[in-house]
Gaussian input, Z-matrix of N, CA and C with variables (Angstrom, degrees):
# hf/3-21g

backbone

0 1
 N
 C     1     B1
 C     2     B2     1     A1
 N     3     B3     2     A2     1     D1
 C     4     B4     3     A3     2     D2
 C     5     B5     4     A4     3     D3
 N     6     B6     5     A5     4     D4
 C     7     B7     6     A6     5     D5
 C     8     B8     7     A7     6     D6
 N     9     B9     8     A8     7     D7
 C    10    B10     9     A9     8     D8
 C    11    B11    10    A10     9     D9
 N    12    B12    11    A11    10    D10
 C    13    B13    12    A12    11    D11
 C    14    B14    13    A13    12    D12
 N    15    B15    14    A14    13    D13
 C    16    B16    15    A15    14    D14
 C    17    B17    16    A16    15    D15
 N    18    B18    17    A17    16    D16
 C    19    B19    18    A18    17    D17
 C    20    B20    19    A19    18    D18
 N    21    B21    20    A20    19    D19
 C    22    B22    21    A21    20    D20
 C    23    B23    22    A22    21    D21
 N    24    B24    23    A23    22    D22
 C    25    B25    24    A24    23    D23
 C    26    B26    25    A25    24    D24
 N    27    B27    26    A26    25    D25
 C    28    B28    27    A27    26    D26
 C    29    B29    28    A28    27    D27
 N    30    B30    29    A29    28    D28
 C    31    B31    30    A30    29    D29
 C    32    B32    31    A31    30    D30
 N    33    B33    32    A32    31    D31
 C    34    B34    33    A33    32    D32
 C    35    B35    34    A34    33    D33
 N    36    B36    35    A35    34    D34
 C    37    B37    36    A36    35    D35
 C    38    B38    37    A37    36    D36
 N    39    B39    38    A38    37    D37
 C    40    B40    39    A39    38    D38
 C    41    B41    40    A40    39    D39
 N    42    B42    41    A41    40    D40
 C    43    B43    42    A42    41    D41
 C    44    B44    43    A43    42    D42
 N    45    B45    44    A44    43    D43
 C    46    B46    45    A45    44    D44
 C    47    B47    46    A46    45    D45
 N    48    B48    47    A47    46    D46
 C    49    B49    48    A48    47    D47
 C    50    B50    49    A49    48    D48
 N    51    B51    50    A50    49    D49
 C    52    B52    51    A51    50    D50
 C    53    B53    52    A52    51    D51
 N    54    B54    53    A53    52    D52
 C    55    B55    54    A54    53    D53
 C    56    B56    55    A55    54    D54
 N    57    B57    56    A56    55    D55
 C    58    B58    57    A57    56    D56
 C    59    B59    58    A58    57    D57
 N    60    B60    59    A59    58    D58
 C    61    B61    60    A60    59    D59
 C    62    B62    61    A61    60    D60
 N    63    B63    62    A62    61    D61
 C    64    B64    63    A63    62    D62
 C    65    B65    64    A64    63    D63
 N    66    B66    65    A65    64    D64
 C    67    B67    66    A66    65    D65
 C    68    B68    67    A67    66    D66
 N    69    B69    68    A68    67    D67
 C    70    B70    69    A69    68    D68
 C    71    B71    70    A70    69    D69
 N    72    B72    71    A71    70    D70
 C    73    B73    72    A72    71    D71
 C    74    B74    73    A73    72    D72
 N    75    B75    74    A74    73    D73
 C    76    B76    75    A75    74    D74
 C    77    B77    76    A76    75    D75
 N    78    B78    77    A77    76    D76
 C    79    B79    78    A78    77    D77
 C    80    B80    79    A79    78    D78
 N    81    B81    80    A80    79    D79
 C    82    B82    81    A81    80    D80
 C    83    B83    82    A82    81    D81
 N    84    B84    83    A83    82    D82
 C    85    B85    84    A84    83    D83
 C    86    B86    85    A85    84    D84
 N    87    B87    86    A86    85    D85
 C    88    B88    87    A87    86    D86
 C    89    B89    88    A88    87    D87
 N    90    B90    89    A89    88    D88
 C    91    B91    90    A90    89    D89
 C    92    B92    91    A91    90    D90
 N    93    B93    92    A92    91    D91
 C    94    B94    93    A93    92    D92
 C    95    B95    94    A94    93    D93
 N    96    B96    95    A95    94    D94
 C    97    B97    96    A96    95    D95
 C    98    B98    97    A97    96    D96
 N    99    B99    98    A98    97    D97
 C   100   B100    99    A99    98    D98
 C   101   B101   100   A100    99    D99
 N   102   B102   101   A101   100   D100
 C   103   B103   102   A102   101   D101
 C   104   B104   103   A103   102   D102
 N   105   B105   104   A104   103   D103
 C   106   B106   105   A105   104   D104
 C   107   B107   106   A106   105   D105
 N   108   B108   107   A107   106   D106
 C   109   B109   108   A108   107   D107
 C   110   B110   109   A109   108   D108
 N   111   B111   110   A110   109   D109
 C   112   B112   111   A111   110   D110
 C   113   B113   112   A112   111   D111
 N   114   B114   113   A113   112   D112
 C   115   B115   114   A114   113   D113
 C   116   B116   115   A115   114   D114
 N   117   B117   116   A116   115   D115
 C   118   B118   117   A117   116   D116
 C   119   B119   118   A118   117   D117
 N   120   B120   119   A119   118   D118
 C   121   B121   120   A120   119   D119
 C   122   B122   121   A121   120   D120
 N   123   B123   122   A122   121   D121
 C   124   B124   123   A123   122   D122
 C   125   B125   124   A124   123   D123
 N   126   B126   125   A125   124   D124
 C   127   B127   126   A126   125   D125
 C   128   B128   127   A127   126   D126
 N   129   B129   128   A128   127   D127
 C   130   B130   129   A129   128   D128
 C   131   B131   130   A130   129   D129
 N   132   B132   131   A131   130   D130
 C   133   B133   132   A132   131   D131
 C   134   B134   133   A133   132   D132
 N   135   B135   134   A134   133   D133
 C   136   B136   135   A135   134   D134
 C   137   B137   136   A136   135   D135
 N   138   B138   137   A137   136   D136
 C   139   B139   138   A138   137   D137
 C   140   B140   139   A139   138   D138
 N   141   B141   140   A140   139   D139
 C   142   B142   141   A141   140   D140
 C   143   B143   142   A142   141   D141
 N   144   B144   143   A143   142   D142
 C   145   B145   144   A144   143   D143
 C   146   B146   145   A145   144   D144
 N   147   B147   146   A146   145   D145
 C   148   B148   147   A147   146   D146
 C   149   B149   148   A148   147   D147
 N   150   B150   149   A149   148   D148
 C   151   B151   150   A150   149   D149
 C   152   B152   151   A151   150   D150
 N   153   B153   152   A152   151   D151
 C   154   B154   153   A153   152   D152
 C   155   B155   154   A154   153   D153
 N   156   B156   155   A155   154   D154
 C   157   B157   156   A156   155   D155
 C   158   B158   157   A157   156   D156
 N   159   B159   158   A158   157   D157
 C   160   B160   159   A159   158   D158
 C   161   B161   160   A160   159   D159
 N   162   B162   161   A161   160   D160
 C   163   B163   162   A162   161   D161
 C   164   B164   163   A163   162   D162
 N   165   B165   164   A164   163   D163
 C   166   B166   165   A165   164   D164
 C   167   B167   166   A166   165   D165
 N   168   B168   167   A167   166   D166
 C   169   B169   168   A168   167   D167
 C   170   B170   169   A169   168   D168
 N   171   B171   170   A170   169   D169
 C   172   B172   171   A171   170   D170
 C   173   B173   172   A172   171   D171
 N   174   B174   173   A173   172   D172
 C   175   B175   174   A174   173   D173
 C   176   B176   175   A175   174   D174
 N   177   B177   176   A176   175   D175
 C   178   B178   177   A177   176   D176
 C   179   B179   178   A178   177   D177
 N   180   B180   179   A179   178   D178
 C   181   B181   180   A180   179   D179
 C   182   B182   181   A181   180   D180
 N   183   B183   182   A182   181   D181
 C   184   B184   183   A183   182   D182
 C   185   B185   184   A184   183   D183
 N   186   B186   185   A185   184   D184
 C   187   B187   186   A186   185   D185
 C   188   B188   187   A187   186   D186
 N   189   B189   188   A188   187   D187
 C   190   B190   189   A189   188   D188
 C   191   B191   190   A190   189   D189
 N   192   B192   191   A191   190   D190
 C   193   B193   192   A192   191   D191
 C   194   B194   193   A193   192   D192
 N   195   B195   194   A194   193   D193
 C   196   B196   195   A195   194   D194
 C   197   B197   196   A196   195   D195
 N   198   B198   197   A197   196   D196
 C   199   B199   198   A198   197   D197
 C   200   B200   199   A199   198   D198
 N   201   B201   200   A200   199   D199
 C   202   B202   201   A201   200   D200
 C   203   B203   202   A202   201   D201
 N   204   B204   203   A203   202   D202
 C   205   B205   204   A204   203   D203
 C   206   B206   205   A205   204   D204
 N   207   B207   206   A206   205   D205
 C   208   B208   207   A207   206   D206
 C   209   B209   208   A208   207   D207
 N   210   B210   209   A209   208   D208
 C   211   B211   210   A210   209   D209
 C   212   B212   211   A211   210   D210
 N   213   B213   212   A212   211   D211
 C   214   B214   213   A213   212   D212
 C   215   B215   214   A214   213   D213
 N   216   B216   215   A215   214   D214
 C   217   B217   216   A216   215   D215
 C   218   B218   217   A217   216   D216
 N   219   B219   218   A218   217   D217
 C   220   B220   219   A219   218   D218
 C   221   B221   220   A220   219   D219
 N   222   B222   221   A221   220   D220
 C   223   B223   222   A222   221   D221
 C   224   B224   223   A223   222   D222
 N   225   B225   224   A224   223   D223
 C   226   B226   225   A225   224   D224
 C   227   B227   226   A226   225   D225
 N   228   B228   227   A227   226   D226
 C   229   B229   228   A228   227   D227
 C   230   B230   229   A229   228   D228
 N   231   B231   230   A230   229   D229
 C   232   B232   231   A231   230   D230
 C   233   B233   232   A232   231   D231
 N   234   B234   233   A233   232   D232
 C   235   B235   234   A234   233   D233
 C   236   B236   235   A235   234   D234
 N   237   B237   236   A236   235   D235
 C   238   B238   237   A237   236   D236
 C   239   B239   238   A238   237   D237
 N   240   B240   239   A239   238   D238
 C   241   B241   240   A240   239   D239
 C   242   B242   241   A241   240   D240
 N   243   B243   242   A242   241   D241
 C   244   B244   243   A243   242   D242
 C   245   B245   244   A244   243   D243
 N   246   B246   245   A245   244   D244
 C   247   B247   246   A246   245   D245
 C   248   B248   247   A247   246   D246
 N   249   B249   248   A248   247   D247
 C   250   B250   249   A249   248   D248
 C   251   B251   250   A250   249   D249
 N   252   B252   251   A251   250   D250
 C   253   B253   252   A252   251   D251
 C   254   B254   253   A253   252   D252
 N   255   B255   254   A254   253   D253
 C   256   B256   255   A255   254   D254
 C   257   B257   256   A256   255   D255
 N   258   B258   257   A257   256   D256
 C   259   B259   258   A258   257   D257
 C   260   B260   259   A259   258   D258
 N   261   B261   260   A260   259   D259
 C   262   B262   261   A261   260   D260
 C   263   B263   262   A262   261   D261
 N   264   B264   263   A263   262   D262
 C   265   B265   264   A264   263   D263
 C   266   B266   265   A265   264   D264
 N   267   B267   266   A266   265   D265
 C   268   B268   267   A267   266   D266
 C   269   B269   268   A268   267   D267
 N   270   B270   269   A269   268   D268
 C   271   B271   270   A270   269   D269
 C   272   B272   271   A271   270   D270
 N   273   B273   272   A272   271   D271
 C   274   B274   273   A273   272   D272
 C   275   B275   274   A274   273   D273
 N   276   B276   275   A275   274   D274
 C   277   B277   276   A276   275   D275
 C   278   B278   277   A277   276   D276
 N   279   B279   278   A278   277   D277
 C   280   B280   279   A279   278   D278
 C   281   B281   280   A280   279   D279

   B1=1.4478
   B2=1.5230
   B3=1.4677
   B4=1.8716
   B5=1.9976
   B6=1.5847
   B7=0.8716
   B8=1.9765
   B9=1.0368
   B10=1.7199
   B11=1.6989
   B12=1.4801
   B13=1.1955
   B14=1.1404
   B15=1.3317
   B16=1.6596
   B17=1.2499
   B18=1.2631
   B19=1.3831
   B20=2.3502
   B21=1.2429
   B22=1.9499
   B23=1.5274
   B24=1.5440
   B25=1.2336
   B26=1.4254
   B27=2.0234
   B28=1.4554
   B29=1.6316
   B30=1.4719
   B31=1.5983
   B32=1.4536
   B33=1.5083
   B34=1.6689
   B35=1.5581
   B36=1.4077
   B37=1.6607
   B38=1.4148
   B39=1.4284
   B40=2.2353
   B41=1.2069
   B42=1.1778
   B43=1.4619
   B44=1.5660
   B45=1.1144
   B46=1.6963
   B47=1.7918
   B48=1.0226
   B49=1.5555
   B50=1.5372
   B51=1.3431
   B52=1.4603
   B53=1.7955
   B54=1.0238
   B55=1.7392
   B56=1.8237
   B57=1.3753
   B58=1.8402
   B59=1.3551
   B60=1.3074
   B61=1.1558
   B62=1.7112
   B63=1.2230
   B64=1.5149
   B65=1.3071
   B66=1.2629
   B67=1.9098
   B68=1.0263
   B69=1.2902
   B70=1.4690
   B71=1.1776
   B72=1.1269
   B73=1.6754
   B74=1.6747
   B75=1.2629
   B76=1.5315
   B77=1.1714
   B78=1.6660
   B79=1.1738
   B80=1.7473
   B81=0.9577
   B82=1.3142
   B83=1.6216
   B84=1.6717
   B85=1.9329
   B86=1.6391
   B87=1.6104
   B88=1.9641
   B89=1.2370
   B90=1.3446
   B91=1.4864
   B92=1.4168
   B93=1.2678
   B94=0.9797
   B95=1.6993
   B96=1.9332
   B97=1.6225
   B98=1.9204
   B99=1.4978
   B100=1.1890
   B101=1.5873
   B102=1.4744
   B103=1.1444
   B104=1.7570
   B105=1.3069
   B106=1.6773
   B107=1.5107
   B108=1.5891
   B109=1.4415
   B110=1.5920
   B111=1.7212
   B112=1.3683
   B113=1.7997
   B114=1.6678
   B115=1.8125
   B116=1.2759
   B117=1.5124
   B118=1.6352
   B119=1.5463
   B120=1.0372
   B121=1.7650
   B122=1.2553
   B123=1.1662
   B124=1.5131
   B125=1.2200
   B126=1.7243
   B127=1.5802
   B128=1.3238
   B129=1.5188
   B130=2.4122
   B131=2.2799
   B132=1.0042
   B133=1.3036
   B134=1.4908
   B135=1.2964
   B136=1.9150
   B137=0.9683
   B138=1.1829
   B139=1.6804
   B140=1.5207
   B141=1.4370
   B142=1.2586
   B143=1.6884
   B144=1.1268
   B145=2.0435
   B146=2.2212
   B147=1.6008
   B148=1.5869
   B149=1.8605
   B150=1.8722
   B151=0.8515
   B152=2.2336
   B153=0.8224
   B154=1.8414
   B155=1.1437
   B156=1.5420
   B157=1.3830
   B158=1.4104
   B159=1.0036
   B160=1.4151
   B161=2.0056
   B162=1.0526
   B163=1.3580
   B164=1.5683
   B165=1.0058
   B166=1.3407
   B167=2.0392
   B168=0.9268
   B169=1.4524
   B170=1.4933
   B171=1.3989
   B172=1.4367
   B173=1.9811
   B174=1.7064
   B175=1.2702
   B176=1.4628
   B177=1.2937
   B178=1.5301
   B179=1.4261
   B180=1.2456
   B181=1.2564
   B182=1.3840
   B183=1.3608
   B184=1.3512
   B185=1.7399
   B186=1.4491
   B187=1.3699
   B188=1.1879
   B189=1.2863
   B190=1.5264
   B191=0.9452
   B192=1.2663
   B193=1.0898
   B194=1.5238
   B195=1.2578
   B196=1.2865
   B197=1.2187
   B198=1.1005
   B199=1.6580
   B200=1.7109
   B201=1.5538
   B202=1.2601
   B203=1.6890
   B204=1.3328
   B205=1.7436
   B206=1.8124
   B207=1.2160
   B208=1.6242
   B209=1.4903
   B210=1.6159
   B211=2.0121
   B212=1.9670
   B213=1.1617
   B214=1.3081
   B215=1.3683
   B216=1.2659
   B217=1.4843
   B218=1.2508
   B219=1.6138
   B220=1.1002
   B221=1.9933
   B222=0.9941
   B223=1.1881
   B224=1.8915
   B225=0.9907
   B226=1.0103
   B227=1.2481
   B228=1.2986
   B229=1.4517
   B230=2.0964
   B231=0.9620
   B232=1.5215
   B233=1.4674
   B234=1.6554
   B235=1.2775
   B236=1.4393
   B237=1.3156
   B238=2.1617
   B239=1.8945
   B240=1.2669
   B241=1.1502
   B242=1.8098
   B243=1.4869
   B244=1.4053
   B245=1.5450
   B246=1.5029
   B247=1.2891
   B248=1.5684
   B249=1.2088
   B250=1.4111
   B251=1.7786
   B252=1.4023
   B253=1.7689
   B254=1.6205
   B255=1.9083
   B256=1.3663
   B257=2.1041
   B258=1.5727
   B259=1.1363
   B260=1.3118
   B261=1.2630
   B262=1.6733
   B263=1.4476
   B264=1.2379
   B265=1.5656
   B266=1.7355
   B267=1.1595
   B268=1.7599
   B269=1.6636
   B270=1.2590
   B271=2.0094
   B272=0.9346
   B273=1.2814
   B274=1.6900
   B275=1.4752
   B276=1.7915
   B277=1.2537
   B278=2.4009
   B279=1.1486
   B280=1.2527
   B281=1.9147
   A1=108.22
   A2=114.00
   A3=129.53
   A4=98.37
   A5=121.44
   A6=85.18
   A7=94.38
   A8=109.20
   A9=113.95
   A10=105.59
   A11=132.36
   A12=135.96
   A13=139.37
   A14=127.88
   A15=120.73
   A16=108.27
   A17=142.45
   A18=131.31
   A19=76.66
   A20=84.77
   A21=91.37
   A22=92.77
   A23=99.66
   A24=109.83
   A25=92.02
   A26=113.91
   A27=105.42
   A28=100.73
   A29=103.82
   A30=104.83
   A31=89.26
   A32=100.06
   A33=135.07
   A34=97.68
   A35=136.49
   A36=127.83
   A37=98.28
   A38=74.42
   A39=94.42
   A40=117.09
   A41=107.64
   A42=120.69
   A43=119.81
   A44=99.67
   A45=125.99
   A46=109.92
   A47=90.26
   A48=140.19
   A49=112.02
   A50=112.95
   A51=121.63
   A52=103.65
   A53=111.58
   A54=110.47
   A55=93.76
   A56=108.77
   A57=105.15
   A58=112.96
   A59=112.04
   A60=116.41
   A61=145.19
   A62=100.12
   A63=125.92
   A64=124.96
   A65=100.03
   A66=134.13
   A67=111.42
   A68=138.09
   A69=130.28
   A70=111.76
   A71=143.52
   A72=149.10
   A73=93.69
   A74=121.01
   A75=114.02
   A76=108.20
   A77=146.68
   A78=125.61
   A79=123.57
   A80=122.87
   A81=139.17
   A82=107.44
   A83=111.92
   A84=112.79
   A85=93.25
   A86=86.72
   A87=107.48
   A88=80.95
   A89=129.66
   A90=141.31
   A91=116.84
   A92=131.03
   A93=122.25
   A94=97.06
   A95=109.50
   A96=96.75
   A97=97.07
   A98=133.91
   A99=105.60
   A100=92.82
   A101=114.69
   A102=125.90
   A103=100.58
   A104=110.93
   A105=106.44
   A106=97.70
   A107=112.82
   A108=122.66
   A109=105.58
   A110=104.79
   A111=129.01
   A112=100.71
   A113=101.47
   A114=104.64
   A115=116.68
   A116=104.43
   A117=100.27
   A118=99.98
   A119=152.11
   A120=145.63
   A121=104.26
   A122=145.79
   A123=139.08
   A124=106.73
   A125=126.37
   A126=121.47
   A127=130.36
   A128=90.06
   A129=71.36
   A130=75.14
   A131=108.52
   A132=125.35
   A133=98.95
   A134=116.99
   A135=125.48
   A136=93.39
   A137=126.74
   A138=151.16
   A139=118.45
   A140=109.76
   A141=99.85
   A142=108.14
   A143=101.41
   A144=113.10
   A145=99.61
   A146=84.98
   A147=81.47
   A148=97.78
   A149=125.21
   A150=103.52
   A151=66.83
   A152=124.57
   A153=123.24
   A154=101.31
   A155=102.16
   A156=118.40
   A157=115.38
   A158=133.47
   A159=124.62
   A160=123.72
   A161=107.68
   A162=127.35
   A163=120.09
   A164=118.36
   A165=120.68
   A166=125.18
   A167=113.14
   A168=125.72
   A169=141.90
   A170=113.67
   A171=109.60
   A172=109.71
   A173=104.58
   A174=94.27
   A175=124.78
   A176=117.91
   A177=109.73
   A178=115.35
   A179=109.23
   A180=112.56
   A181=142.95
   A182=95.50
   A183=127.14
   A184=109.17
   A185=110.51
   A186=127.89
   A187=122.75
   A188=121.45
   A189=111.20
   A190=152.86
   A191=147.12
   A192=149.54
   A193=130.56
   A194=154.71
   A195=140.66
   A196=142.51
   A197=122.11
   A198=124.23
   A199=104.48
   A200=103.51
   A201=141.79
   A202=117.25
   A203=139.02
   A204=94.09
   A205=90.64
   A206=108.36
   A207=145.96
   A208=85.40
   A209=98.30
   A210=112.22
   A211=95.10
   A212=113.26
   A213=103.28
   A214=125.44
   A215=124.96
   A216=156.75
   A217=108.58
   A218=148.54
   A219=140.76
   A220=114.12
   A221=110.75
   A222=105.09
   A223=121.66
   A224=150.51
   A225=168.67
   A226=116.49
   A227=136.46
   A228=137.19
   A229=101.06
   A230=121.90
   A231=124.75
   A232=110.21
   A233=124.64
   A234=108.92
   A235=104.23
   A236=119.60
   A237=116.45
   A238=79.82
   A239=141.13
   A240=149.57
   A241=138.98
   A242=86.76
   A243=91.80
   A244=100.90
   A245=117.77
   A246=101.48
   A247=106.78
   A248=127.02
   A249=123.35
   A250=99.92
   A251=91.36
   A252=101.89
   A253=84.64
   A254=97.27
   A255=100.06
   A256=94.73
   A257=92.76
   A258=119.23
   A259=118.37
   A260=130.04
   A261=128.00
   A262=111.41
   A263=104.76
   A264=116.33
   A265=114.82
   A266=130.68
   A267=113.66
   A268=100.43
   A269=83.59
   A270=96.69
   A271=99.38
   A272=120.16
   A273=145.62
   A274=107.45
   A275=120.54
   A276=135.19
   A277=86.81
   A278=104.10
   A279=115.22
   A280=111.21
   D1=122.55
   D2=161.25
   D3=-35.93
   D4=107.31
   D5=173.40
   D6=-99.76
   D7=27.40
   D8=-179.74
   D9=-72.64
   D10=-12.76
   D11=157.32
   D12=-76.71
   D13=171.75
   D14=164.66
   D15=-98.67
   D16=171.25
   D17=-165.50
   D18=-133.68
   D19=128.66
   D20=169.04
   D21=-123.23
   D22=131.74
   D23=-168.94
   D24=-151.55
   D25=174.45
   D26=179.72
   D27=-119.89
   D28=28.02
   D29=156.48
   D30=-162.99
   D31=-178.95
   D32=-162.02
   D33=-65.83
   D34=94.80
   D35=156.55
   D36=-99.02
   D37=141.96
   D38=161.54
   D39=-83.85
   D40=112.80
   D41=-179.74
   D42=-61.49
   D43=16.11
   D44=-166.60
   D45=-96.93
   D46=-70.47
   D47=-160.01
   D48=-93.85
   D49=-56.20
   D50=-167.96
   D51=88.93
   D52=17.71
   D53=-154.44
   D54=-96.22
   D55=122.29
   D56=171.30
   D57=-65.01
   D58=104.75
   D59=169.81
   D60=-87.17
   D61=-0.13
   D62=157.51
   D63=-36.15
   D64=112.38
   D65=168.46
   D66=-83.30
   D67=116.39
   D68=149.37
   D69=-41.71
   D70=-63.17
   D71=-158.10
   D72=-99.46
   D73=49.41
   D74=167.23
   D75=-134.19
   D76=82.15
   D77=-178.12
   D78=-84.34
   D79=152.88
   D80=-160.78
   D81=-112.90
   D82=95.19
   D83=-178.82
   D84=-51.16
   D85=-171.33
   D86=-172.60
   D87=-79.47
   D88=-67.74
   D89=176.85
   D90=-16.75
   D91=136.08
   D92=-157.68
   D93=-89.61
   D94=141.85
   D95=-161.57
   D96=-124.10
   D97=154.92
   D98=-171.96
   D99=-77.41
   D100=-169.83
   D101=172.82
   D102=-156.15
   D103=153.83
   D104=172.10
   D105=-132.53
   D106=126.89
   D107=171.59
   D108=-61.08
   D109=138.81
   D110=-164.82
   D111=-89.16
   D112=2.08
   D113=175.25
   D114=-117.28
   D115=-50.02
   D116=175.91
   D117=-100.68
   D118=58.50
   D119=-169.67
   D120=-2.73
   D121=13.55
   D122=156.00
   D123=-35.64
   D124=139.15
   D125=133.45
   D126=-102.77
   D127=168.33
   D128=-161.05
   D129=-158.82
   D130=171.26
   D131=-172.37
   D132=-82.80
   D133=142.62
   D134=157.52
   D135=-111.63
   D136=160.73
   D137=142.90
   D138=-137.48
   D139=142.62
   D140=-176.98
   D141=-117.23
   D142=143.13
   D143=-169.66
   D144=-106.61
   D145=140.56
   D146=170.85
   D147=-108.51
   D148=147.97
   D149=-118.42
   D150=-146.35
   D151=104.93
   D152=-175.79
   D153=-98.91
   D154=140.04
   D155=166.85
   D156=-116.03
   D157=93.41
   D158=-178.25
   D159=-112.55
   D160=142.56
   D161=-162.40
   D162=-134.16
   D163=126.88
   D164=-177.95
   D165=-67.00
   D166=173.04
   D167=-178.40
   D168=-167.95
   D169=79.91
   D170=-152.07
   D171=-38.76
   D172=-57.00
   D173=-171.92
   D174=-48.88
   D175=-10.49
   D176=171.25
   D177=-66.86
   D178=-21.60
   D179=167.16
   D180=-112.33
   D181=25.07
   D182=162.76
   D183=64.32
   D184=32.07
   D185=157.19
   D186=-85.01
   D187=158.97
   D188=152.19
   D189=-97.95
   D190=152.22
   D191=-169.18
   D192=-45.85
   D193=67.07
   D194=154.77
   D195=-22.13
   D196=68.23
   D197=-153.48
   D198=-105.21
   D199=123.68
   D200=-165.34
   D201=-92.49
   D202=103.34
   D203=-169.36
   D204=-88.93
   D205=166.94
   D206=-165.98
   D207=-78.11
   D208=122.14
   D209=170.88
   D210=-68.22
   D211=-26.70
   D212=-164.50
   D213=-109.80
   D214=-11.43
   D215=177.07
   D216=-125.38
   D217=73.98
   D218=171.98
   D219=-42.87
   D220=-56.32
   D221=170.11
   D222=-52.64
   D223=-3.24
   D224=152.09
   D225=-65.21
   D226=99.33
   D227=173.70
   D228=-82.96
   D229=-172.35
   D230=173.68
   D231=-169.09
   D232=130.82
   D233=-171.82
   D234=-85.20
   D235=151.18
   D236=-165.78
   D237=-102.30
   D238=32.54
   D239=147.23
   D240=-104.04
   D241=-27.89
   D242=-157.52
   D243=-148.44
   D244=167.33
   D245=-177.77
   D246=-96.66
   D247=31.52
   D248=179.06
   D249=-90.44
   D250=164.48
   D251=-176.53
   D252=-154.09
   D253=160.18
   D254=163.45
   D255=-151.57
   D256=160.00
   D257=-179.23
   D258=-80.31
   D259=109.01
   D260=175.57
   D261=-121.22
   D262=150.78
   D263=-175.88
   D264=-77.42
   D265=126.47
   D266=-167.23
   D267=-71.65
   D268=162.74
   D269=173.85
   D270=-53.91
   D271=158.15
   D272=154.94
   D273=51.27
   D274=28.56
   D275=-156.32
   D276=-112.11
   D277=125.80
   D278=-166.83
   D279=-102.65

């Protein structure tokens, strides 16, 4: 294992080991905190990152909708604006 990287993960690995080292009852500050793997007793630094996902939406902005149907999912409409989509049932579909 490169240890010349950071490893981003959505729990505690030892950068040692590769071993998940995640506690439920262990929280980890922004600050970087030590930690020692519970397999190889190595210690090595955690830090924890907050991590946004953001996506657009015409109706938040009180536009409308452009709805596209899906070349590949007929049932699938897609707005050619926004990242919203919605699910419709096909015609004469039982």
């Amino acid at each position: 294992m490169n240890l010349q990287y950071h490893i981003h993960e959505s729990s505690i690995k030892c950068p040692y080991c590769d071993h998940d080292c995640q506690d439920d009852d262990y929280v980890v500050d922004q600050d970087k905190t030590e930690f020692e793997c519970d397999k190889c007793e190595k210690v090595f630094w955690a830090e924890m990152n907050y991590v946004y996902s953001t996506y657009s939406d015409c109706s938040l902005n009180e536009i409308e909708h452009e709805w596209q149907q899906s070349k590949t999912h007929k049932m699938v409409y897609n707005c050619k604006n926004c990242s919203q989509y919605d699910v419709r049932e096909l015609e004469g579909a039982k």
